[in-house]
C-alpha positions, 0 to 999 in steps of 0.5 A, a space after each residue: 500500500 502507498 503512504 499518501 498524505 491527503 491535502 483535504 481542501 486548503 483550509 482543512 487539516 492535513 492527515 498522515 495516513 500511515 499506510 504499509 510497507 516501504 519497511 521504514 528504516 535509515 539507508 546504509 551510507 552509500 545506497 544503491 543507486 537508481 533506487 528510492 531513498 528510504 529517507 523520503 516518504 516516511 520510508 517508501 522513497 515517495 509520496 502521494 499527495 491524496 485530496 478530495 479535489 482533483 489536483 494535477 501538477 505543472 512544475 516543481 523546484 527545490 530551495 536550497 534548504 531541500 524543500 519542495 515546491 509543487 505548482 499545480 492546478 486544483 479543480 474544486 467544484 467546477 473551477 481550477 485553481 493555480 495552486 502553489 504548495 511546500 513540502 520538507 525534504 522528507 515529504 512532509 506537508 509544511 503547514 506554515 505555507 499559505 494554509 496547511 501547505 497549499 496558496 491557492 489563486 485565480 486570476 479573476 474571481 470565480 474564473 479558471 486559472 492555470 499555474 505553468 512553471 514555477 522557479 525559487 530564488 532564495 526566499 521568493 518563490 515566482 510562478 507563471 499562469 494563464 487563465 480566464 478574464 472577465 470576458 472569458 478570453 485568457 489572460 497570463 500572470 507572473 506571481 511572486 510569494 515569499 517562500 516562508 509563509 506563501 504570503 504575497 511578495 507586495 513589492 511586486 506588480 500589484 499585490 503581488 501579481 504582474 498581470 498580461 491581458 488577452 491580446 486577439 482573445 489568448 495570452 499565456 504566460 509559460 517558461 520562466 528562468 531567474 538570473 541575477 536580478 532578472 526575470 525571464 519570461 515566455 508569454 505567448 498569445 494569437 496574433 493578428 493572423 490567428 497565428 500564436 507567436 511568443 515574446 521573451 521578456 526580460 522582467 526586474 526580479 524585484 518589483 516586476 519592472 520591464 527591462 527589454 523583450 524579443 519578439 519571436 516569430 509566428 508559429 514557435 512555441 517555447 517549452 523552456 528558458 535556461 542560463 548559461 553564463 552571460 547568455 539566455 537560451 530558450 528551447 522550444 517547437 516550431 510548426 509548419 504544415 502540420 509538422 513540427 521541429 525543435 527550436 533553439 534560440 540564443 541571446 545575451 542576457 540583455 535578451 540582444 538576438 544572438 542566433 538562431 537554430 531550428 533544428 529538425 532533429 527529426 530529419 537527422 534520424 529518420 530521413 525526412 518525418 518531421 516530428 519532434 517536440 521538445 519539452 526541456 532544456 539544460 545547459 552546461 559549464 561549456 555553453 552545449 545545450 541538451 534538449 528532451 522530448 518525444 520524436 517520431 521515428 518512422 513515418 508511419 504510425 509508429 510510437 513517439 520515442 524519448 530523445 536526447 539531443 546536444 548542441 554546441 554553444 555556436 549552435 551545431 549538433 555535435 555529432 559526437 554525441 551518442 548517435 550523430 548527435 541524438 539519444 533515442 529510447 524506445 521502451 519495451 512494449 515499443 509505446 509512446 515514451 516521452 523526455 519531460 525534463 533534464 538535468 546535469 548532476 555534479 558528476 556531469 552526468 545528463 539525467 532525463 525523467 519522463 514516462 513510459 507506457 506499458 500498455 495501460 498506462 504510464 510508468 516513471 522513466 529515468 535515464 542517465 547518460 555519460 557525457 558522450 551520449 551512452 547509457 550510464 551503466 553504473 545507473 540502476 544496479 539492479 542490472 546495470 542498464 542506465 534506465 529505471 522505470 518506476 510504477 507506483 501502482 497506478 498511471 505517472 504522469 511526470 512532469 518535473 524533475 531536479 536534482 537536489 544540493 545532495 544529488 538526489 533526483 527528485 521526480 514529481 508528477 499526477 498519478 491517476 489524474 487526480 493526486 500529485 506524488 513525489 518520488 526520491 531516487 538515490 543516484 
């Protein structure tokens, strides 16, 4: 049985359900990697996160005291809500966060609201959103909470929130990175044409001030901002004709245009299918950037494929990577497999967690990579394969993952389609 926690509504009181199993138990100094870490969830190595509403997770980032913040979105009778909650670096619900743990918000009173990505800086915590206006078109918002108590931040934007109204009926505000005392955002919206088309702005971290923004062309959609010394990139997909590509961009910090990449990965591995969705990026010490998603590998109707792919700091795939420069995996039961995010760890190590099916439903899947883009065998050793795959007894969906100060990777996603879990694996 699972040891669930049940978040009963964001006012009520929290229960711990003891449940059985895991054993309980402290690890042994060097645990065995690619397994859970019995020192998280009260010794099953993860958590699910019960609640009486519906509740499915967006993101997650982690303070450098190892807390967890979770952004979801929370349906309670019939409207969703964004809601923002912290847990321990055990598991455990942090009380003293907004009420009982959870901050829930909506953009306009008694209209749906939806959180998309969230990033800790210190004792702030900023998260970005979308959600209905008075006129039922969609507008996006950038929130700031101080991390203690999930109070507003009231220096910034008003009352705590930097509204972006609806342009041509849609606007949605998604990826966000922090450097220095910066801000960066993706807000994406209809343009005149009909087309959607993304702008990156560059936001003072402080009060929600602008300081520049870059204009993309139509028909781009940004998955993810990251840094990488003085430089901005983000990543993202491109569609044209019912096709689509990964995208890479490149700026300075000041968001001047650097270059430019649409990358058809895609074409590279299988001469010509043109169907690659990226969904996460990270960046090394040296400038290279990796991206992760689902890749179709055939052009007939053949599953989606978990990828890698590398990208020198000038914009080139380095072919040296794995094969002509790209990581495929396709999973046992040869169904979809999907990359959802990545990281590097200290050892500089590529970790990616994202999903497998199984032919029912979805199962947590991690994979570390060495630096040359091959299986990291030292991973998982059970059988020393580089990949684990996980089933809580139910269906994964994962959306997030990091890497915590200890080098614990930590996986957080919906199970069911209803409660959040997380999930701690020793590396």
């Amino acid at each position: 049985m699972k040891k669930l926690i049940t978040f009963l509504s964001a006012v009520a009181t929290v229960a711990i359900l003891s449940g059985c199993g895991g054993g309980g138990g402290i690890l042994e100094d060097t645990p065995p990697s690619g397994t859970l870490d019995e020192n998280f969830g009260g010794g099953d190595g993860y958590r699910v996160y019960e609640t009486t509403n519906q509740d499915r997770l967006k993101d997650m980032d982690i303070d450098n005291n190892g807390n967890i913040y979770l952004l979801s979105n929370r349906k309670s009778g019939t409207k969703w809500y964004i809601m923002a909650s912290k847990v321990d670096s055990s598991g455990d619900v942090v009380n003293s966060f907004g009420s009982n743990g959870i901050v829930l918000k909506q953009l306009y009173t008694n209209k749906n609201s939806y959180g998309n990505s969230i990033k800790v800086d210190g004792n702030k915590v900023y998260f970005t959103s979308s959600g209905e206006n008075m006129s039922s078109d969609t507008a996006g918002a950038l929130w700031c909470l101080n991390g203690s108590d999930g109070d507003k931040c009231n220096s910034f934007g008003i009352n705590g929130k930097k509204l972006f109204g609806a342009i041509n009926g849609y606007t949605s505000v998604g990826a966000i990175e922090i450097k220095n005392n910066n801000l960066y955002i993706a807000k994406s919206y209809t343009n005149s044409s009909h087309h959607p088309q993304t702008r990156i702005y560059r936001l003072n971290k402080a009060d929600g001030s602008f300081n520049s923004s870059y204009l993309m062309p139509q028909d781009y959609f940004v998955s993810d901002i990251v840094k990488e010394g003085s430089n901005i990139y983000s990543a993202g997909t491109s569609s044209s004709g019912g096709n689509y590509s990964a995208s890479l961009w490149k700026f300075t910090s000041d968001l001047n245009f650097n270059f430019y990449k649409n990358k058809d990965i895609s074409n590279i591995v299988n001469n010509g299918y043109h169907f690659t969705g990226v969904s996460s990026a990270v960046a090394d010490s040296n400038g290279n950037i990796y991206v992760t998603g689902f890749i179709k590998t055939s052009s007939t109707a053949t599953p989606f494929d978990l990828y890698v792919a590398k990208f020198k700091s000038n914009g080139s795939l380095d072919t040296t990577f794995a094969i002509n420069g790209i990581f495929t995996y396709n999973g046992s039961h040869n169904k979809n497999d999907g990359g959802k995010a990545i990281a590097i760890d200290s050892n500089g190590k590529i970790v990616v967690a994202g999903y497998t099916e199984n032919g029912s439903d979805k199962d947590i899947l991690l994979i570390r990579l060495n630096s040359d883009g091959s299986l990291d065998t030292s991973f998982n050793e059970d059988d020393n394969s580089g990949i684990l795959v996980e089933d809580l007894e139910g269906d994964e969906d994962v959306k997030a993952m990091k890497i915590d100060n200890n080098g614990k990777i930590v996986i957080a996603g919906s199970l069911d389609n209803s409660d959040n879990f997380i999930a701690k694996i020793n590396p």
